[in-house]
Each structure stands twice: as structure tokens, then as C-alpha cells.
C-alpha positions in Angstrom: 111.7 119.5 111.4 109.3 116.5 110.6 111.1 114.2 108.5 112.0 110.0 109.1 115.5 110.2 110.4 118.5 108.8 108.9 120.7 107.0 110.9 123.5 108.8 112.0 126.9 107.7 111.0 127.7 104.3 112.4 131.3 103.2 111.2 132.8 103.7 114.3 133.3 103.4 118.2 130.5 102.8 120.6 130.8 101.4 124.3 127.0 100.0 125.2 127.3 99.1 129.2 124.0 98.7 130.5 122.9 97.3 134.0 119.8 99.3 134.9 116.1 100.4 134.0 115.6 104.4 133.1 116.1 105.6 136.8 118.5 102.8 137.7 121.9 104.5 138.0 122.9 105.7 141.2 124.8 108.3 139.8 123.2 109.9 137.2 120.0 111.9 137.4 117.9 114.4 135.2 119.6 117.8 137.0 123.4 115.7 135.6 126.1 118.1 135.5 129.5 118.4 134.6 132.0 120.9 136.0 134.0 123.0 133.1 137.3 123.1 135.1 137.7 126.9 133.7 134.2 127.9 134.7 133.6 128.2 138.8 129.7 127.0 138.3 128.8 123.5 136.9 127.5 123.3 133.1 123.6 121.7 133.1 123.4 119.3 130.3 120.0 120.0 129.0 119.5 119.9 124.5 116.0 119.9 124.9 115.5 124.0 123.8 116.6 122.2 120.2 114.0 119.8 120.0 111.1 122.6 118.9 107.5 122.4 119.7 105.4 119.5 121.4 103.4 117.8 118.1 101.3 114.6 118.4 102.8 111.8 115.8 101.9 108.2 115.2 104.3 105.3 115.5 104.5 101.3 114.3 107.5 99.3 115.0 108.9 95.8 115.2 111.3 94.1 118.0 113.5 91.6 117.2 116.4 89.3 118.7 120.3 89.1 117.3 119.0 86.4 115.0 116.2 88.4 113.5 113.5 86.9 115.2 110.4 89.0 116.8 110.2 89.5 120.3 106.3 89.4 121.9 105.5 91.1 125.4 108.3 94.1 125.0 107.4 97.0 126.9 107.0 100.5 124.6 107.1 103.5 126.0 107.0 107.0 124.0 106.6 109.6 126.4 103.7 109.2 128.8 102.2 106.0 126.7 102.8 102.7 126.6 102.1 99.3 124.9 103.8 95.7 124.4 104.7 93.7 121.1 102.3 91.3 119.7 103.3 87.8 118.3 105.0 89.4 115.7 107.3 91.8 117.3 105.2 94.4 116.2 103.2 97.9 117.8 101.0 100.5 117.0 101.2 103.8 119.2 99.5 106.8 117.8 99.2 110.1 118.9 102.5 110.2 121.3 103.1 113.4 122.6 106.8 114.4 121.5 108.7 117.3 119.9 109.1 118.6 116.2 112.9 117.3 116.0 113.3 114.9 118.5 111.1 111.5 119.7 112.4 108.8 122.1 111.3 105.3 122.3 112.2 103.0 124.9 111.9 98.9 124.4 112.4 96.4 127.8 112.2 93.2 128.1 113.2 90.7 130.8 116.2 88.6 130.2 116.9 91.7 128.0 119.3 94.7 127.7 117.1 97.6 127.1 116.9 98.9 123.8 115.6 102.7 122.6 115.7 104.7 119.7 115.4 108.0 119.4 114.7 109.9 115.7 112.9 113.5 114.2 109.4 112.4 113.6 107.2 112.9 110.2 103.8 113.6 110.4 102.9 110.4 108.8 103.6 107.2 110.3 106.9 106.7 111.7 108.9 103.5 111.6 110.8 102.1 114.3 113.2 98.8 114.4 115.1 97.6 117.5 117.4 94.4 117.8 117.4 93.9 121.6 120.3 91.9 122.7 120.3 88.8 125.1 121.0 89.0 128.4 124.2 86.4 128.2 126.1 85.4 131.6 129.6 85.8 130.3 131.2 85.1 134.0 130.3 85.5 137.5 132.7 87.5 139.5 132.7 88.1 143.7 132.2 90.9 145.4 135.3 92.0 147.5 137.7 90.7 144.6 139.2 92.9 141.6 138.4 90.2 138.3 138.7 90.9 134.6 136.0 89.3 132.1 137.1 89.3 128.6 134.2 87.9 125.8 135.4 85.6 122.3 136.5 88.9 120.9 138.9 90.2 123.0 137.0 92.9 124.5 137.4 93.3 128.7 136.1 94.9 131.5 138.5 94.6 134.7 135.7 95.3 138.2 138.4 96.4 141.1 135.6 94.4 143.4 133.1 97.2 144.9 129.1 97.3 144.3 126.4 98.5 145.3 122.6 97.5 145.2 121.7 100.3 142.0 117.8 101.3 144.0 118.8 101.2 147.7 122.5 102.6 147.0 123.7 99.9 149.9 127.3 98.0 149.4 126.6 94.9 148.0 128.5 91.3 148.2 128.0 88.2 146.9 128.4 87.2 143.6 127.3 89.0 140.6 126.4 88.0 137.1 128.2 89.5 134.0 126.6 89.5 131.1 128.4 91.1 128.3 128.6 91.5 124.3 130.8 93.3 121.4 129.2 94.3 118.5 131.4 95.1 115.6 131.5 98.5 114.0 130.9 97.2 110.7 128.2 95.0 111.2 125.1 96.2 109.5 123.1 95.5 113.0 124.7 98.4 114.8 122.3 100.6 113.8 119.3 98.8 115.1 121.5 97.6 118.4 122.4 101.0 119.6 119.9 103.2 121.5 119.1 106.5 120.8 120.9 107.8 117.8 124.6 109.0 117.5 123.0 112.5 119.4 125.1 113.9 121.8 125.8 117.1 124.5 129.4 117.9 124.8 130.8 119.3 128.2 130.1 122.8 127.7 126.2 121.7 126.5 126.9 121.9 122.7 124.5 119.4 120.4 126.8 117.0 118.2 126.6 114.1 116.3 129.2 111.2 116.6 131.3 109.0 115.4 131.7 105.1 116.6 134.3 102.7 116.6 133.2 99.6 118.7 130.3 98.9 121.2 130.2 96.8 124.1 127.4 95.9 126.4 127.8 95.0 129.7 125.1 94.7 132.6 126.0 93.5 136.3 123.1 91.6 138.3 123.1 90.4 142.0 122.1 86.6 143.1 118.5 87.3 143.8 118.4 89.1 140.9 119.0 92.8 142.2 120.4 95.1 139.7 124.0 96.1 140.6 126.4 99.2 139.9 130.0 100.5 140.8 130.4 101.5 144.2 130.4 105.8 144.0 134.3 105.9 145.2 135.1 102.4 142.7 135.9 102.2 138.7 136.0 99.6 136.0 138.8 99.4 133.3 137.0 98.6 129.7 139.4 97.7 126.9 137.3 98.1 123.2 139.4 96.2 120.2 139.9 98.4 117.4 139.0 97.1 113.8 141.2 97.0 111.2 139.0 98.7 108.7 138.9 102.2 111.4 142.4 102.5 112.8 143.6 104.5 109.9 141.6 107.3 111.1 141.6 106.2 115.1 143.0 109.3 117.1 145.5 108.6 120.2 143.2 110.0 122.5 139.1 109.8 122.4 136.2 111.6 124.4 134.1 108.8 126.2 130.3 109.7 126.1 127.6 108.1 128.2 123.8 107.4 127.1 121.3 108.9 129.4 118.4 106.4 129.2 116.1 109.1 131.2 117.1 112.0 128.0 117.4 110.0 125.3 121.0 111.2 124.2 124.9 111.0 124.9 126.7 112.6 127.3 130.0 113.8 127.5 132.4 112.2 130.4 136.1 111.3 130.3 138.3 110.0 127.4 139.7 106.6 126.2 143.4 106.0 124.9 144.5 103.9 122.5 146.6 101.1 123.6 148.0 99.1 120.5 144.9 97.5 118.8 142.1 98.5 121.5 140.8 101.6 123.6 141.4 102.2 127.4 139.3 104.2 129.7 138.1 104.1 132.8 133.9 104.5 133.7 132.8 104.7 137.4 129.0 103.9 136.7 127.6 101.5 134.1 125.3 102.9 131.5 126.0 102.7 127.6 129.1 104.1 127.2 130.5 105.6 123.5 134.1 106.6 122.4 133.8 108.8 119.9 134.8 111.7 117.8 132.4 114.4 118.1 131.4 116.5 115.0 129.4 119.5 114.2 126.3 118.8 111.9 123.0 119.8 110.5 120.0 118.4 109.6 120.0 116.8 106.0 116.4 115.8 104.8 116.1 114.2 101.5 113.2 113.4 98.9 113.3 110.7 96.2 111.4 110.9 92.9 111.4 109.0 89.8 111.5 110.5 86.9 107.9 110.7 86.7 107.7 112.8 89.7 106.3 110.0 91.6 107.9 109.3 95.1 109.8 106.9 96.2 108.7 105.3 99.1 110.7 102.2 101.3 113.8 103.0 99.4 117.1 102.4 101.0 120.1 105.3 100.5 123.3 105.6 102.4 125.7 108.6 102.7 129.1 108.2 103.0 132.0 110.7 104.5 135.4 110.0 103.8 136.1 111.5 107.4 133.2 110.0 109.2 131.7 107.2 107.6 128.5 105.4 106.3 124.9 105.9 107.4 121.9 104.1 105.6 118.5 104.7 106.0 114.6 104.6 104.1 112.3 106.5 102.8 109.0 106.9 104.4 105.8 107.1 102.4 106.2 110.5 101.5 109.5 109.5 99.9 111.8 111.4 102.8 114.6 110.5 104.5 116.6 112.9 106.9 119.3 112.8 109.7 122.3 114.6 110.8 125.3 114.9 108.4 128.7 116.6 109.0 129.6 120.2 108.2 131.7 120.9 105.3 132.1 117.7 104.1 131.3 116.5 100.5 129.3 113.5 100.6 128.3 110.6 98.1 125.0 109.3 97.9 123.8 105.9 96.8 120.3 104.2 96.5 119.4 100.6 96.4 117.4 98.0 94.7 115.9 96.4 97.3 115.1 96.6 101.3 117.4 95.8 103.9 118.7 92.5 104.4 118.0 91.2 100.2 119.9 88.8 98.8 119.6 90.8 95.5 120.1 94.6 97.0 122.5 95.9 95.1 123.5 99.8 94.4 121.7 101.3 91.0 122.2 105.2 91.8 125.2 107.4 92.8 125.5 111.0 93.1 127.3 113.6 95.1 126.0 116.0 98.1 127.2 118.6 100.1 128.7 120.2 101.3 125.9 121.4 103.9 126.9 124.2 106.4 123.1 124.9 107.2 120.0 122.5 107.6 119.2 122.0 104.2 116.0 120.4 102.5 116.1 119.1 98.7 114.3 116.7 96.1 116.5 114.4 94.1 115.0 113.4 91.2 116.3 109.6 89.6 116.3 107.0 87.0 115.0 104.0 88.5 114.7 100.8 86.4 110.9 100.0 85.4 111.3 96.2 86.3 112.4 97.6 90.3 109.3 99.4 90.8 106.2 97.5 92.3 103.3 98.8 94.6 100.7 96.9 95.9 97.0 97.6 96.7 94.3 95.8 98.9 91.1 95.7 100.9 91.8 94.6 104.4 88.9 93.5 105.9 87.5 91.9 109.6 86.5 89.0 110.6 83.0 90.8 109.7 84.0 90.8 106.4 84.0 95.0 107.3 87.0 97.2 106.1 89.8 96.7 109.3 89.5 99.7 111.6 93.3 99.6 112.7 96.0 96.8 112.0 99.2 96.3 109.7 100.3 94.5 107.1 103.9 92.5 106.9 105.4 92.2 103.2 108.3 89.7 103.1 110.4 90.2 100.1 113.5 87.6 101.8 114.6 85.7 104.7 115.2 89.1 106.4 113.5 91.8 103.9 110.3 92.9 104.8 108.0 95.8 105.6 106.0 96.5 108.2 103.0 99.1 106.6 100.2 100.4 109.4 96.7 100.1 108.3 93.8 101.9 108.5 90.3 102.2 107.5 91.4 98.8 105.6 93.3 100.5 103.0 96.7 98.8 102.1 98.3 101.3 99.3 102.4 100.6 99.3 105.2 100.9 96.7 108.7 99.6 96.9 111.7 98.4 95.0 111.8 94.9 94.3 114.5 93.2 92.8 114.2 89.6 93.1 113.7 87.6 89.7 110.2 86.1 90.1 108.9 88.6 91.9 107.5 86.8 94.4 106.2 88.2 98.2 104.8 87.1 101.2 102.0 88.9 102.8 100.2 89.0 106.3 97.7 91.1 107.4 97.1 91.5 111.3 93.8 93.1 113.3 95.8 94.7 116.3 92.2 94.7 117.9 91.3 91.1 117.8 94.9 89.7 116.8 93.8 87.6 114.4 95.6 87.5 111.1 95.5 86.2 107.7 98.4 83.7 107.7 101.4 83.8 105.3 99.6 84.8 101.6 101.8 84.6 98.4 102.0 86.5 95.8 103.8 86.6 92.6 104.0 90.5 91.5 104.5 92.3 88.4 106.2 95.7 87.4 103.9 98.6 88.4 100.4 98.1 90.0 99.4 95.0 91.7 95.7 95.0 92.9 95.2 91.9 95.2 92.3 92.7 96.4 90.1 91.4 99.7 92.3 90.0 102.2 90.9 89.0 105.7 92.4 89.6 108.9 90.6 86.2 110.3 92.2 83.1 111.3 88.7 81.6 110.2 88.8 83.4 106.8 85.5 83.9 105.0 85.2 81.6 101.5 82.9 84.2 100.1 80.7 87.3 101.6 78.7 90.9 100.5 79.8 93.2 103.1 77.7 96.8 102.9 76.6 99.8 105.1 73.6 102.0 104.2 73.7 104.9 106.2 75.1 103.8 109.8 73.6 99.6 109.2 75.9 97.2 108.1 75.1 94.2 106.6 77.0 91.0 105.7 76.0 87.8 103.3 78.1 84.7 104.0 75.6 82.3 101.9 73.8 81.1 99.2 75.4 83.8 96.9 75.2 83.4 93.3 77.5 85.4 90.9 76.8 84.3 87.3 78.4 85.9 84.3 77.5 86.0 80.5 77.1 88.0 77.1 79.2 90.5 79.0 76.6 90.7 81.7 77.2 89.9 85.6 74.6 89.1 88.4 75.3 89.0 91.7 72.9 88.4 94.1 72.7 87.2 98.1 70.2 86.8 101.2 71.1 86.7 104.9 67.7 86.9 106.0 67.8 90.1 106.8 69.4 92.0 103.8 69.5 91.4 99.8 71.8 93.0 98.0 71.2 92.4 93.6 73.6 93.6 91.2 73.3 93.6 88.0 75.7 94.7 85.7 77.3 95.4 81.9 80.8 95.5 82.1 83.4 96.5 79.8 85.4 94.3 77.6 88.6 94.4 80.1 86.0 93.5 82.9 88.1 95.1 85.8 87.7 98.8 85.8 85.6 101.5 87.4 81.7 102.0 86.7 79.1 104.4 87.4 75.6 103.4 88.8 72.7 103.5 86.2 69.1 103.4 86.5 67.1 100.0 86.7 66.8 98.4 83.4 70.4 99.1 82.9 70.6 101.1 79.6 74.4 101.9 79.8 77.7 100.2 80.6 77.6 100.4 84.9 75.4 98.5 87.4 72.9 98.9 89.1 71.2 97.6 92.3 68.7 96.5 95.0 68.6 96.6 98.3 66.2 95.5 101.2 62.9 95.8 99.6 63.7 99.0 97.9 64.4 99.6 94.4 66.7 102.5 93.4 65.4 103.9 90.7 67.3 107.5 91.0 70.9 107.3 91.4 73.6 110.7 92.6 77.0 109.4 92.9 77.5 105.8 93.4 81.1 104.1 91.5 82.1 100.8 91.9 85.7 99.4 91.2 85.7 95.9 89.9 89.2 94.9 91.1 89.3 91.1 90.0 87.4 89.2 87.8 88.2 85.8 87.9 87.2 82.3 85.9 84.9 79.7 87.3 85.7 79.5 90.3 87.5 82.1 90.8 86.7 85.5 92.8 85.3 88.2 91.4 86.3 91.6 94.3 84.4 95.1 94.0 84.4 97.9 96.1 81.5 100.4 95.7 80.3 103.7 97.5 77.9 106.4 96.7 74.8 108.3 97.4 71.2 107.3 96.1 67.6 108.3 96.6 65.5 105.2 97.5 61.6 104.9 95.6 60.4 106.9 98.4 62.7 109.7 97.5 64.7 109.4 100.7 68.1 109.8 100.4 71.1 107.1 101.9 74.9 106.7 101.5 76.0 103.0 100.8 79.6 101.6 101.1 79.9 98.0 100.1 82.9 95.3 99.3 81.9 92.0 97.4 84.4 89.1 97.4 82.2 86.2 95.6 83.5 82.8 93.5 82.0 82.9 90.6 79.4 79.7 90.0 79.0 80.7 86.1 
């Protein structure tokens, strides 16, 4: 199914212990199984007959630290293709081969635990966010020795002393660094913390989704650096604190579920009990470990309207279970959102004001699902408030002053609010709720090719449309240029541009030397707007043009959108394309973006 996924429900239990790269434990391999002790042959854990066809899909994601900070030089991988972060945390990989319902994208860093996340791909572009956690040394235990390390919140793992070197399977002593985190349940960062999704294979091979209550992450390393496991006859005792807010529905005993980093998806082994206020269990190799409930589900994909039909793009929802819990998630630019949800459960659905992370997000929309006992599609139509809705429209051009090829932009709505929107072709065309008082953004457009980028732009927004324009992707931005192709030559004037306007008539003219490009024009009384080409004296409301030595003096289909028309001083930003027939009769196609100051 190609839809965004939803996050799977996240108020719960999940054990992340983490010491290797994707082929690093010793004990685990792709042919994994588990023996059903009523069965006389091993079960092969294998969900990919569920994942559908092989598709192509396009990806753009950001990495970022516990404190929300971006993370240059991590290593991407979706399926057989790779890239790194830039500056900004960011990549771009398109056309990754992966399947219909499932894609899996791993994110490694050293002096990191690796990160992934795994999610049903649209056919548009698909966003990606993963908060990599720090490779702490919480103690350093000795080989040879049982030790217990407990962290600040009371979580523990206690080693009974034997390891082994995790590539060349040889018993290992020394000492060995611990490092080791908890992340709470209910902290809102789960979601982008945890790898995969909550996707799992029970023992007898059956797909589930699941439900967390806890997470640690815990990742052993040698003196000289060497990654480090259990020994294959040794165990480890973890101990998970319960929260408060979950033990009403915490069951005595729970199944324990490992992640298989080479999959992309839980795996059923063992069980935890609960021991007062925390969960016991015992693991005899370290990979991210999960004490859950499992649940029966189906695929839930959602689309937002207004009432106007129109769809609602970057807009966060969250459905809540009374049984399992709360998930969140955003719309993609199609206005979908989809995930797993439980079976036979009713479910409420809320949308917000703002993006993730807003000071201002607050809930404006309630309604009730479900219950599902099939995948199901639908379209929810709602009443949004007219001062929440805000889209913005630009030009993103080169250092060339020529429309940007491939890059993204950022839009920063708050400390921690932003989006990250992939360009191409230099178009920039994005809506979103906004629900901060003054309406104010920040902007930055990046050139993935050159990595040069526009620097922080502010803008203050109004309800509806906001056309801002040119923006350059160049750390030496342009002041003014005339930027044009005819047929497959492109020309570009930096200087000694005039644009003059009077009696409701503009002239624009430039020389580089090599190219002239005149424009003369009548333009209607709210000056911004869209015209059509006219013939040379102009005769009607439009424009029309020179260029090189040739006059057009028949004209087929050329527009032009004046998209700002400033004061003295000010810019003045058109766009224009077409066809025309040159005085020769020969026929060109012309494609052209002005961004002058206006001298009069």
C-alpha cells in the first residue's frame, strides 16, 4: 500500500540494547529460527511475502542528536544505496529500490548507537526523522567478573562476566565499556529514538504490531575499541522501571522481542516478569530488545481535507486506543497519513494546529474511528480555522541565477518546529498549519549539488497564499540578475539592469555582452498577476520582448507571472515561459526568471 506511515503505538515497553553494526551479532543471522516446542521442525522467521512488490520511491530525511541538534557525516543506507548527512542533518536518496508496504533505512554514526526506521512508502517524497543517541560510557566492568550497571533512572543490566569479540567469535577479557540509556515511554522522542517501527514476527511467523513500555539501550565495546557480545553459553539480567502512567494495564508476564537490524523488524524471544515497579528478563545476545504486548492489526491510511476539498498537507494527528495507546504522525503532501492500528478497537482521532515540537500546537479537531477489522482507506473531511492555514510559494534558483536542479528547503516555525520540503526543478510549493500569533518563519534553501545555501531568510506570513518569490541557494547571493534559456542556451545578466516604472508602464532591460533581454510592459492596476505576450508596439495589457538582435514580432504561447512588484528600491520577481517565432519565422521556446530592484 503506498501511503506515509504512522507511527505505530508508542505508549509502552521497549528494551533498545545495541552493541553491533547490521552483521555484528554472533548469534543472529538472516536463516534466524526459533523452535515451536510442539512442532519437531524449527519455524523460519521470514514477513517479507507481506511486504508486496519491489517499487522505486524517493526519500529526504534529517538526523538529529537527543538535544535536537543535526548530525553531519551519518551514513544512509536504503537497500543497496547509500549517502551521508550534510551540515544540516539532512539527505536526499531517490529512486531506492524497496517494497510496496515496507522500506528500511538504516542511520550510523561513530560515537553513535545506530538508528533505522522502517515505514510503507508513498509514491511521493517520503520523510524520514531519526534522533540517534550518544554513545555514553555509563561504567566500565571486567571481564571474568559478574557486575551490575544501573543508569540515573533505575534501570540495570547485571553481565555474569563472559564476552566475546562480536566478528571473530573469540572469548574476550579485559575491560569493557558500557554505555547505556533509558528512554521514557512517554517522552514524545520515542518515536524518532526507536528503530524500525513497532513491526514484529511472533514465534510461529505471524506479522504483529506492538505495544511498549520502556526502552533501554545498551552497547558493550572492548579497550581497543572492538565491538563485544555475551559469550554463546552466558546471559545478562536487564531490569526495565515501569511508569506509573502504564502499570494499570502492565500484565505479570510479557513476551521479550528482539530487533533484527539485518530485517528491519522485531523478533519474538523469551519473556520478562514483572517484579514490583520494573520488568525482569533474561537476553543471551545484545541487540535492541522490546517487551511488549503483541496485537493483531491492519493497515489504517488516512486523508485530510478542508472543507474546501483542498488537502491538508504537514498536518499532525494522533490516534489513541484505550487498550494500546497513542500514536502521532503527518500528513505528506498528498494529505495521507497511514500505519498499523489494532483490530476491533474504537479509536479517537485528533488533529493539530501546528508541527511537532510548537509552542502553540494545540488540538482543534476530534472525531471517532474504527473499529477496523480489515485494511481500510478513507477521506476525512474538516473544519480548519482560516487564520491556521498558510502555504508558501517560491523560485529556488542557483548560484547561476538558474532554477535549482535538486536541493531542499528548511521552514522553521519554532525552536524545534520545522519542515524539511525536497526541491526540484526550483519549485518550492508547501502548505501547513501555522499557529503562532505573528506569523513569522524562518527559511533556508540548500543546493545538495554545490552545498551552498541561502542563510536563515525571515518571513512574516499571512493567512492563505504567500508568494516570496526568487530565493538563491548561494552563499554569494546575486543583488539582481535576468536569468533565461532560448531553446537549450541559457543566458544570465548580473549588471547594468535598469527597471523603470510609470503611467502603469514597466521597462526592463539588461546587457551581459552577449545577451539583451527588453521588456516592455502594461500592467494591470494590481501590478502582480499573470500576462500574456503581445505583439511589439504593445496594443494590449501584457509585455512583450526582445532578445539578441531579434525582434518577436509573432508571439504562440508565451505568459509571464509578475510575482512581486516592489517600491523604489525594491524587487520587482517574474517568471515567464512560452513559445515564439523570431522575424525570420523560426520558431524557439524561452524560459526566463527576472529578479531586478527597481531604479524608478
Amino acid at each position: 500500500m503506498n501511503k506515509t506511515l504512522l507511527s505505530i503505538l508508542t505508549i509502552a515497553c521497549l528494551l533498545f540494547l545495541s552493541c553491533s553494526d547490521d552483521d555484528d551479532f554472533s548469534q543472529i543471522n538472516d536463516d534466524q529460527e526459533i523452535t515451536d516446542p510442539t512442532e519437531e521442525e524449527p519455524i523460519t522467521i521470514d514477513l517479507s511475502e507481506n511486504f508486496g512488490n519491489e517499487v522505486s520511491r524517493n526519500f529526504i530525511g534529517q538526523i538529529v542528536d537527543a538535544n535536537q541538534n543535526p548530525i553531519p557525516d551519518v551514513a544512509i543506507e536504503i537497500a543497496d544505496i547509500t549517502t551521508t548527512t550534510d551540515d544540516n542533518g539532512v539527505f536526499i536518496l531517490n529512486e531506492a529500490s524497496v517494497y510496496e508496504n515496507f522500506a528500511y533505512i538504516k542511520a550510523s554514526k561513530p560515537g553513535y548507537i545506530n538508528g533505522s526506521r522502517a515505514l510503507i512508502p508513498t509514491e511521493g517524497i517520503n520523510h524520514i526523522r531519526i534522533m540517534l543517541l550518544e554513545k555514553n560510557i555509563a561504567a566500565t566492568i571486567e571481564s571474568g567478573t559478574s557486575s551490575v550497571v544501573t543508569n540515573e533512572n533505575g534501570a540495570s543490566v547485571e553481565f555474569d562476566g563472559n564476552f566475546i569479540n562480536d566478528e571473530t567469535e573469540e572469548t574476550y577479557t579485559g575491560n569493557i565499556k558500557v554505555s547505556f540509556h533509558y528512554l521514557n515511554p512517554e517522552d514524545s522522542n520515542m518515536t524518532s529514538q526507536m528503530p524500525g517501527m513497532l513491526y514484529a514476527a511472533n514465534a510461529d511467523n505471524e506479522e504483529r504490531m506492538l505495544q511498549t513500555f520502556g526502552m533501554l539501550a545498551v552497547e558493550l565495546e572492548g579497550e581497543n575499541g572492538e565491538k563485544l557480545n555475551l559469550a554463546e553459553t552466558s546471559g545478562a539480567t536487564i531490569r526495565v522501571p515501569l511508569s506509573s502512567a502504564l502499570s494499570a494495564n502492565a500484565p505479570a508476564t510479557i513476551p521479550l522481542w528482539y530487533f533484527d537490524e539485518d530485517k528491519g523488524y522485531w523478533i519474538e524471544e523469551g519473556e520478562a516478569t514483572l517484579q514490583g515497579n520494573e520488568y525482569v528478563g533474561t537476553v543471551n545476545h545484545f541487540s535492541f530488545w522490546n517487551c511488549d504486548i503483541p496485537a493483531e492489526a491492519v493497515n489504517y491510511c488516512l486523508t485530510l481535507e478542508n472543507e474546501e476539498g483542498e488537502t491538508l498537507a504537514n498536518t499532525v494527528v494522533s490516534i489513541t486506543s484505550a487498550t494500546y495507546g497513542t500514536t502521532y504522525g503527518a500528513t505528506n503532501e498528498s494529505g495521507e497519513v497511514c500505519g498499523l492500528v489494532p483490530i476491533g478497537e474504537n479509536l479517537s482521532l485528533e488533529v493539530y494546529s501546528s508541527y511537532y515540537n510548537s509552542d502553540c500546537n494545540e488540538i482543534f479537531f476530534t472525531t471517532e474511528i474504527g473499529s477496523f477489522s480489515q485494511d481500510t482507506e478513507e477521506t476525512l473531511s474538516i473544519e480548519v480555522p482560516d487564520e491556521l492555514e498558510v502555504s508558501v510559494t517560491a523560485s529556488i534558483l542557483n548560484c547561476d541565477a538558474a532554477l535549482l536542479s535538486e536541493g531542499y528547503v528548511i521552514i522553521r516555525t519554532g525552536i524545534y518546529s520545522f519542515h524539511t520540503i525536497y526541491i526540484e526543478n526550483g519549485e518550492l510549493s508547501s502548505s501547513f498549519l501555522l499557529c503562532n500569533e505573528n506569523y513569522s518563519i524562518e527559511l533556508e534553501a540548500i543546493n545538495t549539488n554545490s552545498l551552498e545555501s541561502s542563510g536563515n531568510l525571515s518571513y512574516t506570513l499571512t493567512e492563505g497564499n504567500n508568494d516570496l518569490g526568487s530565493i538563491s541557494a548561494c552563499e554569494t547571493e546575486l543583488e539582481e540578475f535576468i536569468n533565461y534559456t532560448i531553446d537549450d542556451e541559457e543566458f544570465l545578466i548580473t549588471e547594468e539592469i535598469i527597471a523603470n516604472y510609470g503611467d502603469n508602464f514597466l521597462t526592463i532591460q539588461g546587457y551581459n555582452g552577449q545577451a539583451f533581454l527588453y521588456l516592455e510592459g502594461i500592467l494591470a492596476q494590481e501590478l502582480t498577476g499573470s500576462y500574456n505576450s503581445v505583439p511589439f508596439p504593445i496594443n494590449a495589457i501584457g509585455f512583450s520582448f526582445v532578445e539578441g538582435p531579434l525582434t518577436t514580432d509573432e508571439y504562440t504561447n508565451i505568459t509571464f507571472e509578475v510575482t512581486s512588484f516592489g517600491q523604489v528600491g525594491q524587487y520587482i520577481d517574474i517568471e515567464f515561459s512560452g513559445d515564439y517565432l523570431d522575424w525570420s519565422g523560426n520558431p524557439h521556446t524561452i524560459v526566463g526568471t527576472v529578479h531586478v530592484l527597481r531604479d524608478e
